[in-house]
ROVOBA-326594 format. One line per 3 residues: number of its first residue (from 1); their letters; for each residue z negated, x negated, y negated of C-alpha. Coordinates in steps of 0.25 Angstrom, whole numbers, plus 5000, padded with zeros to 4 digits. Layout:
N
NUM) A) Z:X:Y; ... .
# end
This chain:
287
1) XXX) 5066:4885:4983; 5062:4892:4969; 5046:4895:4970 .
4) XXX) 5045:4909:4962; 5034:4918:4960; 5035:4935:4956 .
7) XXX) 5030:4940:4944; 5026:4955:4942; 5025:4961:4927 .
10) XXX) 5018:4973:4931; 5010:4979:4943; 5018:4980:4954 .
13) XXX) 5031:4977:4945; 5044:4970:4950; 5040:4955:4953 .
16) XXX) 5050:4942:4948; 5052:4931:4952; 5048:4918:4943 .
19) XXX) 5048:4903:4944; 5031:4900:4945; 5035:4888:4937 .
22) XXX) 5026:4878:4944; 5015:4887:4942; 5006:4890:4955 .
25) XXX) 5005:4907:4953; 4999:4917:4963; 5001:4931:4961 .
28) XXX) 4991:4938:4950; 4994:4926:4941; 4999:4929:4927 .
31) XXX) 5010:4921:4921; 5023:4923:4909; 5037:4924:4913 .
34) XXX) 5048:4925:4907; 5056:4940:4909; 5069:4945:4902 .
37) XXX) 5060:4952:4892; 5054:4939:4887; 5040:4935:4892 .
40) XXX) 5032:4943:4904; 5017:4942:4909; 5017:4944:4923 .
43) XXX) 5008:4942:4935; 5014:4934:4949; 5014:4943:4960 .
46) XXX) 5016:4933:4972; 5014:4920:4976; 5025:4907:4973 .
49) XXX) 5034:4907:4983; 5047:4899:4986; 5062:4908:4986 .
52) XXX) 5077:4906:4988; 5084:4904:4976; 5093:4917:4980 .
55) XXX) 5078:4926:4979; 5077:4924:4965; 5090:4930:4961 .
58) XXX) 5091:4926:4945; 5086:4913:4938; 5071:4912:4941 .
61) XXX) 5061:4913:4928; 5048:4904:4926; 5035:4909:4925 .
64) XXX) 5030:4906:4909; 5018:4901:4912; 5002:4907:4917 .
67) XXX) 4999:4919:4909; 4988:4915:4898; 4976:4921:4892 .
70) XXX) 4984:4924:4881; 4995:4931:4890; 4986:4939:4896 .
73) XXX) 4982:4945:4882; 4996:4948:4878; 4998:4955:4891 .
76) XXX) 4985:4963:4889; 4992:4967:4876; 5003:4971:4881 .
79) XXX) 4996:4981:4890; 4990:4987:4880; 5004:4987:4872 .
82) XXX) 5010:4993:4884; 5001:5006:4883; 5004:5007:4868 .
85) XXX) 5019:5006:4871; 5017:5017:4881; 5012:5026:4873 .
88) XXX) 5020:5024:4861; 5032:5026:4871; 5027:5039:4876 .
91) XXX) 5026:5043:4862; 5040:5041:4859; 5045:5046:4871 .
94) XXX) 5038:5061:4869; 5044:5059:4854; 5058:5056:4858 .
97) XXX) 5058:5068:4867; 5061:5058:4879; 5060:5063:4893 .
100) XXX) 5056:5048:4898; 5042:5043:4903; 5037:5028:4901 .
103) XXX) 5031:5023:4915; 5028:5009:4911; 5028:5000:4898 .
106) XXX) 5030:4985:4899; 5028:4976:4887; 5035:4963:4887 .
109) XXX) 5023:4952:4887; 5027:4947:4873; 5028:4961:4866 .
112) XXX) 5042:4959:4863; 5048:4969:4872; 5043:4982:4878 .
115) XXX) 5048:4990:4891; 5046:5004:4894; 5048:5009:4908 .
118) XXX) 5052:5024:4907; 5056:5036:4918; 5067:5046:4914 .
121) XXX) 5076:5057:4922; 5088:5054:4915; 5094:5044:4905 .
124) XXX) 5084:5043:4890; 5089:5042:4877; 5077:5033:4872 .
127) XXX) 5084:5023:4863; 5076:5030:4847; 5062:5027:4859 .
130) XXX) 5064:5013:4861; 5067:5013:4845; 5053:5019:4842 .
133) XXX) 5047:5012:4852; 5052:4997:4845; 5048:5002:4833 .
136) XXX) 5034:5007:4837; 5031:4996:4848; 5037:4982:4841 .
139) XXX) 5044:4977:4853; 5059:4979:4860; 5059:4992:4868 .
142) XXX) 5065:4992:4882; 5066:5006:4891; 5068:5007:4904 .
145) XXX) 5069:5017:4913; 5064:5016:4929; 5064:5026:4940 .
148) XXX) 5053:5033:4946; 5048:5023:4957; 5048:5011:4945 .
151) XXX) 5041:5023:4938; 5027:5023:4949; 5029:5009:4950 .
154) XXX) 5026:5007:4936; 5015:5018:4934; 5009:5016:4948 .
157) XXX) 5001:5026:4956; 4995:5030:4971; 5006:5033:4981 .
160) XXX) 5003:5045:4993; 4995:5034:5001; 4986:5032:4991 .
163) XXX) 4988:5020:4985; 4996:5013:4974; 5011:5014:4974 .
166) XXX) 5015:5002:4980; 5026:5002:4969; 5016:4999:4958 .
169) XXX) 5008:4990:4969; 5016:4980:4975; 5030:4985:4976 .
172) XXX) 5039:4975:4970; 5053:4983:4972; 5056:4995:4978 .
175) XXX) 5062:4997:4990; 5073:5007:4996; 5065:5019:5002 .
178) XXX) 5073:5028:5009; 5070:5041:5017; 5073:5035:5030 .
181) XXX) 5060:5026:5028; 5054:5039:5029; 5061:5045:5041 .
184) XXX) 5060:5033:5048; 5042:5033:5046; 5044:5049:5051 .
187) XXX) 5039:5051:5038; 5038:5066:5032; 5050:5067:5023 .
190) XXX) 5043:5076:5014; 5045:5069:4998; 5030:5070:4995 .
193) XXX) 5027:5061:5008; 5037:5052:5005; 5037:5049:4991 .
196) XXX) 5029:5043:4981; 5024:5047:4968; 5038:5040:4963 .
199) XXX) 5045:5051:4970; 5052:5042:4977; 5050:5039:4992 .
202) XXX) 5040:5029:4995; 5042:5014:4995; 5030:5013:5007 .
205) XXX) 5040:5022:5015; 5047:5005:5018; 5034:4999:5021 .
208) XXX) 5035:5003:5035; 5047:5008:5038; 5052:4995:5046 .
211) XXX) 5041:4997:5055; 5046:5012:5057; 5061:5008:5060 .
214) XXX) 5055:4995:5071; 5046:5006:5078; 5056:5018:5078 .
217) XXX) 5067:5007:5085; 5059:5003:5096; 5051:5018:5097 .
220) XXX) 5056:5027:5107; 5060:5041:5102; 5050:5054:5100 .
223) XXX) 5052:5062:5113; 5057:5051:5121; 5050:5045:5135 .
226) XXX) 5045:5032:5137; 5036:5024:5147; 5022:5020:5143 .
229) XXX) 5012:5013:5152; 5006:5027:5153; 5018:5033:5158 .
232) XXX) 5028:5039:5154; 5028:5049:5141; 5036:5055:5129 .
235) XXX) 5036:5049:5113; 5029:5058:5104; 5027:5050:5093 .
238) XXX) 5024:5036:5085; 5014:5028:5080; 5022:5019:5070 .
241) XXX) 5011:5012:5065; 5004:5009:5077; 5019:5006:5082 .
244) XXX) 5014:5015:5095; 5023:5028:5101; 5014:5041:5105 .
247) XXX) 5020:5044:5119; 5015:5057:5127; 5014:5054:5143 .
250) XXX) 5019:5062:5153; 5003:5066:5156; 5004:5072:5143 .
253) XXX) 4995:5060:5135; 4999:5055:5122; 4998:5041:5122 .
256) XXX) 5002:5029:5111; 5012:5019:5116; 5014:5005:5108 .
259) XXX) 5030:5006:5104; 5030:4992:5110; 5027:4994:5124 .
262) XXX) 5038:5005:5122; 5048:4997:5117; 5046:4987:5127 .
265) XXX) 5047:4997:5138; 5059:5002:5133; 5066:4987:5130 .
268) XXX) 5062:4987:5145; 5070:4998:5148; 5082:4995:5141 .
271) XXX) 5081:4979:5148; 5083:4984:5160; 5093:4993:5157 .
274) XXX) 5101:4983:5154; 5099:4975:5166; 5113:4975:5175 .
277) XXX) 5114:4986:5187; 5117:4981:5200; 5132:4982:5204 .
280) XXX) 5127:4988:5217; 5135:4980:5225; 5132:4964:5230 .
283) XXX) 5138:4952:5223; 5140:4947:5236; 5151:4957:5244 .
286) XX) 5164:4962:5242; 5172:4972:5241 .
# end
């Protein structure tokens, strides 16, 4: 099997797949590869690991070489490069009379080429921009406009938890995320709680959602009765979490039930449900 090794352009950017090329890399180290755009600078995101053929999907591209001192320099440079593009792009937006925003600016590592990543309603009319920008900047212009989730990814920020987005963190893709997530945690499905600073729903509303659907299967229903070593009681509530189901004895105390001792008693149950019924008459006589 192929050895392959991912490569991220950008914080918490989408990761490719390359060839390490004999080299030993661990993520964190900087290498040159070659992407449709020319040349790249990129930092390996995971360790060397082995893959089927069929994971890869097109042809496999080679890693360059290590990054160099002198790489390093050029990249620095473009960085700086980057914010003058940004800038002058702002510029021109607000003289063209353009109703677009530029979330992110990405400078081809040998300066031939420059992207700008851009946000609009509707469709843009930008083709006398990316003239002036040519002419003002020196390099090929290349727009190109993303929705708003790519849009946080790129700029970053702290979600409702506190905490950096997870899409400008570590998140490689994004994942379908639908309401049902959310019905299915019993979350509130008020937009504000549900929803990041994107506007869309949030991605952490997958994280646990597998866990949710294996509880809810083997849980017994709000209001229902079951048997605990207590006694007897009614189900008022869960503790998903802690995979434990509040039940209310008849006494009238509230105690906390592991779901597994009740899914045990109630595969219990249903065995010997299942068990044959005597026929109520002996094997041995006749009729």
């Amino acid at each position: 099997m192929p050895k392959v090794v991912r490569v991220s352009f950008q914080p918490g950017g989408k990761a490719h797949l390359y060839d390490p090329e004999g080299l030993t890399l661990v993520p964190g180290d900087e290498v040159i590869v070659p992407v449709a755009r020319g040349v790249g600078y990129g930092r390996v995101v995971s360790p060397i690991r082995e893959v089927y053929s069929e994971e890869m999907g097109e042809t496999l591209k080679k890693i360059m070489r290590r990054a160099t001192p002198s790489d390093r320099e050029r990249q620095r440079k473009n960085v700086y490069r980057k914010e003058e593009a940004y800038r002058a792009a702002r510029g021109l937006i607000k003289k063209h009379g353009l109703l677009m925003k530029v979330v992110n600016v990405e400078y081809v590592f040998d300066g031939s080429s420059i992207v700008f990543y851009f946000t609009a309603e509707g469709r843009v009319d930008f083709r006398e921009l990316v003239k002036d920008l040519a002419s003002q900047l020196k390099a090929r212009i290349e727009l190109r406009q993303v929705g708003v989730r790519d849009e946080a990814k790129m700029v970053g920020g702290l979600g409702p938890c506190g905490r950096d987005l997870c899409c400008s963190l570590f998140l490689l893709d994004f994942d379908p995320v639908s309401i049902k997530m959310a019905k299915e945690q019993d979350l509130p499905l008020n937009p504000s709680k549900i929803s990041g600073i994107c506007g869309r729903l949030m991605c952490c509303l997958k994280y646990e959602v597998e866990a949710y659907r294996d509880f809810n299967s083997r849980a017994p229903s709000i209001g229902s009765h079951v048997e605990t070593e207590q006694g007897k009681g009614r189900v008022l509530g869960y503790q998903v979490p802690r995979g434990m189901v509040a039940v209310e004895l008849e006494a009238g105390r509230r105690i906390e039930v592991p779901i597994k001792e009740l899914a045990s008693r109630k595969e219990q149950r249903v065995k010997k449900g299942r068990r044959r019924k005597p026929s109520g008459r002996d094997g041995g006589e006749n009729d």
